[in-house]
PyMOL commands that place a pseudoatom at each C-alpha (Angstrom):
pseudoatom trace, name=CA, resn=UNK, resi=1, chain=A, elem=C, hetatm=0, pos=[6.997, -3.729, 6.110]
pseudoatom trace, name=CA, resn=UNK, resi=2, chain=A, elem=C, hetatm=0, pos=[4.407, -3.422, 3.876]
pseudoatom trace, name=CA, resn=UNK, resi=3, chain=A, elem=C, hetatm=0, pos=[1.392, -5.962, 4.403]
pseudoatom trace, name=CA, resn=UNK, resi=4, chain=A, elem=C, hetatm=0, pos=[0.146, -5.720, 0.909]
pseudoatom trace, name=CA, resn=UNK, resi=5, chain=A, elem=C, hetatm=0, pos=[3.516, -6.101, -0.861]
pseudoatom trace, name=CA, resn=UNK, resi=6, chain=A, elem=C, hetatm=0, pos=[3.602, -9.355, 0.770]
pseudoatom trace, name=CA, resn=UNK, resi=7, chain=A, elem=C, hetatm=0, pos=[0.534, -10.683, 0.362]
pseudoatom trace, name=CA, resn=UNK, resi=8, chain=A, elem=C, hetatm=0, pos=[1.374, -10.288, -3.143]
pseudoatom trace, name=CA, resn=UNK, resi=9, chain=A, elem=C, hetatm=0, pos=[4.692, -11.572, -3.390]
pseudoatom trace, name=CA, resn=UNK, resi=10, chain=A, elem=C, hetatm=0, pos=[3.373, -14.687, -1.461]
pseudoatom trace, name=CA, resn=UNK, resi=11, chain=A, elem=C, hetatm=0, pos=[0.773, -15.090, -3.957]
pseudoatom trace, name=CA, resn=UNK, resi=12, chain=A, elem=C, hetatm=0, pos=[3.240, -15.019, -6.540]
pseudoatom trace, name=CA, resn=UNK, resi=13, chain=A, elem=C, hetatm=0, pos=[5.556, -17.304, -5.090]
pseudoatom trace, name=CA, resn=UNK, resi=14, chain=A, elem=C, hetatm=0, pos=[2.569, -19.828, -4.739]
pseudoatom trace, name=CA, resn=UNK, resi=15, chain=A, elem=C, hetatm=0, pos=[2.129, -19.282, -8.385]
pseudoatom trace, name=CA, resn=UNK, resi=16, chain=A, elem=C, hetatm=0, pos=[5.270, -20.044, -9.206]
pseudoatom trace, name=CA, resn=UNK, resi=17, chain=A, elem=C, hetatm=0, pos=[5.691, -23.436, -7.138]
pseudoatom trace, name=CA, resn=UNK, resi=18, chain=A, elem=C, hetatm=0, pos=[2.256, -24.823, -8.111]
pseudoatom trace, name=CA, resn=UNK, resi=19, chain=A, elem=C, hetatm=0, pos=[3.210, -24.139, -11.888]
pseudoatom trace, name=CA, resn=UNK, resi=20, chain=A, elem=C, hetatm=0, pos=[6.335, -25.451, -11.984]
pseudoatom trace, name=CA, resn=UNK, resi=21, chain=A, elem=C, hetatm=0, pos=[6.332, -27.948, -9.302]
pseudoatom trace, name=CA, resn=UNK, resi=22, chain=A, elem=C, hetatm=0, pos=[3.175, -29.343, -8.808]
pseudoatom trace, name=CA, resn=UNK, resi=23, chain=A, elem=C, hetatm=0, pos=[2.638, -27.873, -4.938]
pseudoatom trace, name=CA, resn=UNK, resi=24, chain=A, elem=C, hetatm=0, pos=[1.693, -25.233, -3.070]
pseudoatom trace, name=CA, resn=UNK, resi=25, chain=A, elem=C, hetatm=0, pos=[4.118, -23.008, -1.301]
pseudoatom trace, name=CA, resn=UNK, resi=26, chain=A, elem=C, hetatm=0, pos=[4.116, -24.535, 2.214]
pseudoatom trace, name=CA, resn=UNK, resi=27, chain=A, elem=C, hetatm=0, pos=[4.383, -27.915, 0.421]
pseudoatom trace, name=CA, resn=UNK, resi=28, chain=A, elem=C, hetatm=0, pos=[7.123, -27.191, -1.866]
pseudoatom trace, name=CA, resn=UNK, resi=29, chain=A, elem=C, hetatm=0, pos=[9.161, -25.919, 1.086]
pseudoatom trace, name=CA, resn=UNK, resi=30, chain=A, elem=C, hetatm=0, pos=[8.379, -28.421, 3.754]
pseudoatom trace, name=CA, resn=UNK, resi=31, chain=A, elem=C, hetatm=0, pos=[8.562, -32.013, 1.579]
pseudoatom trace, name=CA, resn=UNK, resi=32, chain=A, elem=C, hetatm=0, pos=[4.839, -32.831, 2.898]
pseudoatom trace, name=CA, resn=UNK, resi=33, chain=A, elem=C, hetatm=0, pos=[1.523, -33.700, 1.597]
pseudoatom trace, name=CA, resn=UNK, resi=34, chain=A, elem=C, hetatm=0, pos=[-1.397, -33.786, 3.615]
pseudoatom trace, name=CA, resn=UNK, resi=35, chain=A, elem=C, hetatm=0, pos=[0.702, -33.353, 6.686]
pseudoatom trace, name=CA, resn=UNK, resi=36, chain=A, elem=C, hetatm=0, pos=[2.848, -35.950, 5.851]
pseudoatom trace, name=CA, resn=UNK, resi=37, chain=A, elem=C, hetatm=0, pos=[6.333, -36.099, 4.473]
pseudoatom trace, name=CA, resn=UNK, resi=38, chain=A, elem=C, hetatm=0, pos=[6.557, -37.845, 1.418]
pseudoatom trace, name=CA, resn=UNK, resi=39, chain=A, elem=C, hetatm=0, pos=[9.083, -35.588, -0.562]
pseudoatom trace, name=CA, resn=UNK, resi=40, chain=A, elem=C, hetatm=0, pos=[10.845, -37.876, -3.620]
pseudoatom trace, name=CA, resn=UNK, resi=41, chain=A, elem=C, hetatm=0, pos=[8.172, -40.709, -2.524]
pseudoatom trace, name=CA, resn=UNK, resi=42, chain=A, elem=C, hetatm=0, pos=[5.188, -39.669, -3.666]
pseudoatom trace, name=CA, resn=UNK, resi=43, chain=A, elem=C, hetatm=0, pos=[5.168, -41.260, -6.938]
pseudoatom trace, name=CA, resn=UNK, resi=44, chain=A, elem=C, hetatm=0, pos=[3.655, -38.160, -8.921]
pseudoatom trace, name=CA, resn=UNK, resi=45, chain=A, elem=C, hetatm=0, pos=[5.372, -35.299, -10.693]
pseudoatom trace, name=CA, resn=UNK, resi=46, chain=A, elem=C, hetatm=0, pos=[5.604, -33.109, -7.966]
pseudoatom trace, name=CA, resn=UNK, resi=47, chain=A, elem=C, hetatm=0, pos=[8.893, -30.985, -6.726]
pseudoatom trace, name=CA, resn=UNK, resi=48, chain=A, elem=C, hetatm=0, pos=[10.192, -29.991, -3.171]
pseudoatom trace, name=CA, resn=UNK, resi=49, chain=A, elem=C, hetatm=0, pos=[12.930, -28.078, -1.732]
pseudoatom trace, name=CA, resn=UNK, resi=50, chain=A, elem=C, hetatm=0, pos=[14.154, -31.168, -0.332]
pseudoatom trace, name=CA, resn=UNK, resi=51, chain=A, elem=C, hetatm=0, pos=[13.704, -33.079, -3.259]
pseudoatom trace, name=CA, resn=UNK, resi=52, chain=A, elem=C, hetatm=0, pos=[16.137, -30.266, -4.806]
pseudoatom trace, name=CA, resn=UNK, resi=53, chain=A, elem=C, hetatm=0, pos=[18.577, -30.778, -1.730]
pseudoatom trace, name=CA, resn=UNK, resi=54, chain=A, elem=C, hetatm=0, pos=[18.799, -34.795, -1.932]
pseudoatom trace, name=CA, resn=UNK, resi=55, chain=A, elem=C, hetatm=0, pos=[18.603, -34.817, -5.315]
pseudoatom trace, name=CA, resn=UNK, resi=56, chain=A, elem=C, hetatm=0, pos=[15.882, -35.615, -7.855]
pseudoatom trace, name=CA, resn=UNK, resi=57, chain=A, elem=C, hetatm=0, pos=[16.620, -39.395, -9.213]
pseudoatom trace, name=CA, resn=UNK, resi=58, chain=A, elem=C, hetatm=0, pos=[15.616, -41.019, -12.110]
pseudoatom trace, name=CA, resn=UNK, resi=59, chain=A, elem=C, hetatm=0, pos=[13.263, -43.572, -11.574]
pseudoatom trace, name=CA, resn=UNK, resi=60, chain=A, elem=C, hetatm=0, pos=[10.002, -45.424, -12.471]
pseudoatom trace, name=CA, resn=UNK, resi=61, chain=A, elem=C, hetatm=0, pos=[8.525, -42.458, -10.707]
pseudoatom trace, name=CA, resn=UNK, resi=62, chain=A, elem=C, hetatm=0, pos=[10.387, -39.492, -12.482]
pseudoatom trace, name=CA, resn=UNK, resi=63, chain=A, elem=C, hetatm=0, pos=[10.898, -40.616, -15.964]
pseudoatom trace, name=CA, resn=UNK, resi=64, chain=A, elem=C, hetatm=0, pos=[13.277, -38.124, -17.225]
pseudoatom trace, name=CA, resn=UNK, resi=65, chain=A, elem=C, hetatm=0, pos=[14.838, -36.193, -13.982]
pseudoatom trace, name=CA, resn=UNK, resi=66, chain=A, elem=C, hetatm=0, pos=[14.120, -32.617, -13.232]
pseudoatom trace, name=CA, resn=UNK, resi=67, chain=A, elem=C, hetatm=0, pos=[13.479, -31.667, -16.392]
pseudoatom trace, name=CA, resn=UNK, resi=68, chain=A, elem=C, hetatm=0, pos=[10.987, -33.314, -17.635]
pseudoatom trace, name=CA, resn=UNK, resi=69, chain=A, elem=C, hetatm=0, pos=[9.170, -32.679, -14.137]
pseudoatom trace, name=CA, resn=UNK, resi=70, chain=A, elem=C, hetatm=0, pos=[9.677, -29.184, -14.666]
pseudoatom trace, name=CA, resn=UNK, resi=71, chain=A, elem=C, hetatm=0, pos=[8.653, -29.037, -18.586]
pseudoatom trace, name=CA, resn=UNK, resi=72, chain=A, elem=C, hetatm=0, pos=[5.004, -31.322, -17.722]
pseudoatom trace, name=CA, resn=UNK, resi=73, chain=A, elem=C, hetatm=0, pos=[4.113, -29.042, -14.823]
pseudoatom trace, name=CA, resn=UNK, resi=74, chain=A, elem=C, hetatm=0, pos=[4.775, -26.193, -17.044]
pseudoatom trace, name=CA, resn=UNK, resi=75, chain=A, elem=C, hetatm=0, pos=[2.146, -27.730, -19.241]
pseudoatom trace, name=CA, resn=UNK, resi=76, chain=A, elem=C, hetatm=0, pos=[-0.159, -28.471, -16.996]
pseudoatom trace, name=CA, resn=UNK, resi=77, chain=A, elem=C, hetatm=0, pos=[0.116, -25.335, -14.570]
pseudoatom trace, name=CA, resn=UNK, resi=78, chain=A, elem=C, hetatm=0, pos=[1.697, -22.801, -16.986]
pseudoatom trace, name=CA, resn=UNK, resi=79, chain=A, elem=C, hetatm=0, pos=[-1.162, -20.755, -18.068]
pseudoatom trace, name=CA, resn=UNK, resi=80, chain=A, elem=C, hetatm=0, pos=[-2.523, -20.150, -14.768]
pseudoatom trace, name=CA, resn=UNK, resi=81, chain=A, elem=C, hetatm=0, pos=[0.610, -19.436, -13.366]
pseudoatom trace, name=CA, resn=UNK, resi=82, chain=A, elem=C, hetatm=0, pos=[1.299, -16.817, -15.908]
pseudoatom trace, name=CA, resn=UNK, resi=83, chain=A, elem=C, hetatm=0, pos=[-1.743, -15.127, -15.283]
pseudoatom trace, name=CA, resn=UNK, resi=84, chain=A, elem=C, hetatm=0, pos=[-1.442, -15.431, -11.490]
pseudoatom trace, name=CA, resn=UNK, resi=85, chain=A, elem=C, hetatm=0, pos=[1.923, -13.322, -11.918]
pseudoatom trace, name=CA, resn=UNK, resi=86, chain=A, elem=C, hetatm=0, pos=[1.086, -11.080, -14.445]
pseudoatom trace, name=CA, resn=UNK, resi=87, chain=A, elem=C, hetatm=0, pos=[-2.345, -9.987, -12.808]
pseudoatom trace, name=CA, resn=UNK, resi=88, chain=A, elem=C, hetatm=0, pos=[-1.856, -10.211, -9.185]
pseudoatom trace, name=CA, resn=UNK, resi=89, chain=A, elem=C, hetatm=0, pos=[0.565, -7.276, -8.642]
pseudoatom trace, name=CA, resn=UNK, resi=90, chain=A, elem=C, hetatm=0, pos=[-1.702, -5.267, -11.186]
pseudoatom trace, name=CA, resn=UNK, resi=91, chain=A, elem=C, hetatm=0, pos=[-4.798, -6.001, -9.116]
pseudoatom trace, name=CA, resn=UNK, resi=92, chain=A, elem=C, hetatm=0, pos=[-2.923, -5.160, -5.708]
pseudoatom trace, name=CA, resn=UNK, resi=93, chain=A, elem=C, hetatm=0, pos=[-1.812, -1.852, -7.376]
pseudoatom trace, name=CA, resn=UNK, resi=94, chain=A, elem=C, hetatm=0, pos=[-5.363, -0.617, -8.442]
pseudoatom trace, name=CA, resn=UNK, resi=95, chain=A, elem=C, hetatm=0, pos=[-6.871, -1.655, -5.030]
pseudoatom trace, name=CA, resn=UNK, resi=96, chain=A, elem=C, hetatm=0, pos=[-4.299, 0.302, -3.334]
pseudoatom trace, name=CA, resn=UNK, resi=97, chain=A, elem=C, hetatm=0, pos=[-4.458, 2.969, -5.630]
pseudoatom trace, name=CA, resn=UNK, resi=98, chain=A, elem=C, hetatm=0, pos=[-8.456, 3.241, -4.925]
pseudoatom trace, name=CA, resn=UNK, resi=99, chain=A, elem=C, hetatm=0, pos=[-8.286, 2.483, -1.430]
pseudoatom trace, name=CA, resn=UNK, resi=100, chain=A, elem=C, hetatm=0, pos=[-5.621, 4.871, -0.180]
pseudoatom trace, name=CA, resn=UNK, resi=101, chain=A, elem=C, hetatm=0, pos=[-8.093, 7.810, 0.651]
pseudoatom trace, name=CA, resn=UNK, resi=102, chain=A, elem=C, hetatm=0, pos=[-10.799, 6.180, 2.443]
pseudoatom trace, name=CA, resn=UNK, resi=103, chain=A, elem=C, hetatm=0, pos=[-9.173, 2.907, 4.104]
pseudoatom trace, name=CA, resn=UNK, resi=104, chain=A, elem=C, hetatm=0, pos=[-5.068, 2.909, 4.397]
pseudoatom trace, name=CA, resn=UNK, resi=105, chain=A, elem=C, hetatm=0, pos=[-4.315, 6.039, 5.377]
pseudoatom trace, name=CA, resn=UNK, resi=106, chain=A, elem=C, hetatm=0, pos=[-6.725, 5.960, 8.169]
pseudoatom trace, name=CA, resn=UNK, resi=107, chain=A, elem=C, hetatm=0, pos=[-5.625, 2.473, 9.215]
pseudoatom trace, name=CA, resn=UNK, resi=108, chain=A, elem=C, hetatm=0, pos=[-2.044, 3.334, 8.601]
pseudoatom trace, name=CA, resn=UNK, resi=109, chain=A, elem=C, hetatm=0, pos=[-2.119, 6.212, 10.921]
pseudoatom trace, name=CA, resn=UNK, resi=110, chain=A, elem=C, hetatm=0, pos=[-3.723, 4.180, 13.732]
pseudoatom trace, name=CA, resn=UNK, resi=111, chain=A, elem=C, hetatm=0, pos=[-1.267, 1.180, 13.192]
pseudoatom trace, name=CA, resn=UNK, resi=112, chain=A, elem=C, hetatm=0, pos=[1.347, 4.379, 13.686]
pseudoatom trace, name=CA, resn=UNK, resi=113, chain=A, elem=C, hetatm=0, pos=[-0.234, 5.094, 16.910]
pseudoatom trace, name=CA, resn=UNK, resi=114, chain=A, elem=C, hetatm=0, pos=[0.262, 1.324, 18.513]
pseudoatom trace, name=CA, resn=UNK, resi=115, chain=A, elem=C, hetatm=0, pos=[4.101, 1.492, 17.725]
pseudoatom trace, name=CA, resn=UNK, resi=116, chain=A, elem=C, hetatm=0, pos=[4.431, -1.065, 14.932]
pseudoatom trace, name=CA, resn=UNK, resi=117, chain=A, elem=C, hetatm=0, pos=[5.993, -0.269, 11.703]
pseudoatom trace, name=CA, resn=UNK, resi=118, chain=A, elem=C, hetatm=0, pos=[3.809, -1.958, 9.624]
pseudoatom trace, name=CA, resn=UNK, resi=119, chain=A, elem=C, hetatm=0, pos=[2.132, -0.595, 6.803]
pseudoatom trace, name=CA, resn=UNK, resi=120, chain=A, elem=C, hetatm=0, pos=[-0.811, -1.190, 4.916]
for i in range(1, 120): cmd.bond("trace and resi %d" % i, "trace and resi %d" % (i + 1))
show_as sticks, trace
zoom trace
């Protein structure tokens, strides 16, 4: 497993669920807001894996259904998400590319030595 490769990919996937539906990644997958669960009930134009599970309904709170959640977060998130996804694996792939020498391999080698198979 490599650490970096998933930092990214979680950055990316937090990206993509605060663009399109209005929350962060623990959010979207858990149905809660400050620690609470408030997934369909919330009243605002955000989206949740259990929203998507029950069932996204058309009401006073989601004028419009799934769609027109997904097309105003899109406005209002889109631009930063794009930019998130486009530049995040970039950066990741320079700063590995510069830090291989003088940081990774080093720590890779004495991750090696403690019996994990983890990578940096």
């Amino acid at each position: 497993m490599n650490l970096v490769d998933t930092g990214v990919s979680l950055v990316v996937a937090n990206a993509v669920t605060q663009g399109l539906g209005n929350a962060n990644l623990m959010d979207f997958i858990t149905g809660r807001r400050d620690g609470k669960y408030v997934a369909g009930s919330d009243g605002t134009m955000r989206l949740t894996i259990p929203e998507l599970f029950t069932g996204v309904t058309t009401s006073n709170n989601y004028d419009g259904g799934l769609g027109s959640i997904l097309a105003h977060n899109f406005k209002k998130n889109g631009m930063q998400m794009l930019g998130t996804v486009i530049i995040a694996p970039m950066v990741a792939n320079v700063a590995k590319k510069v830090l291989r020498k003088p940081v990774l391999t080093p720590m890779n080698r004495i991750i090696k030595q403690t019996g994990l198979d983890v990578k940096v």
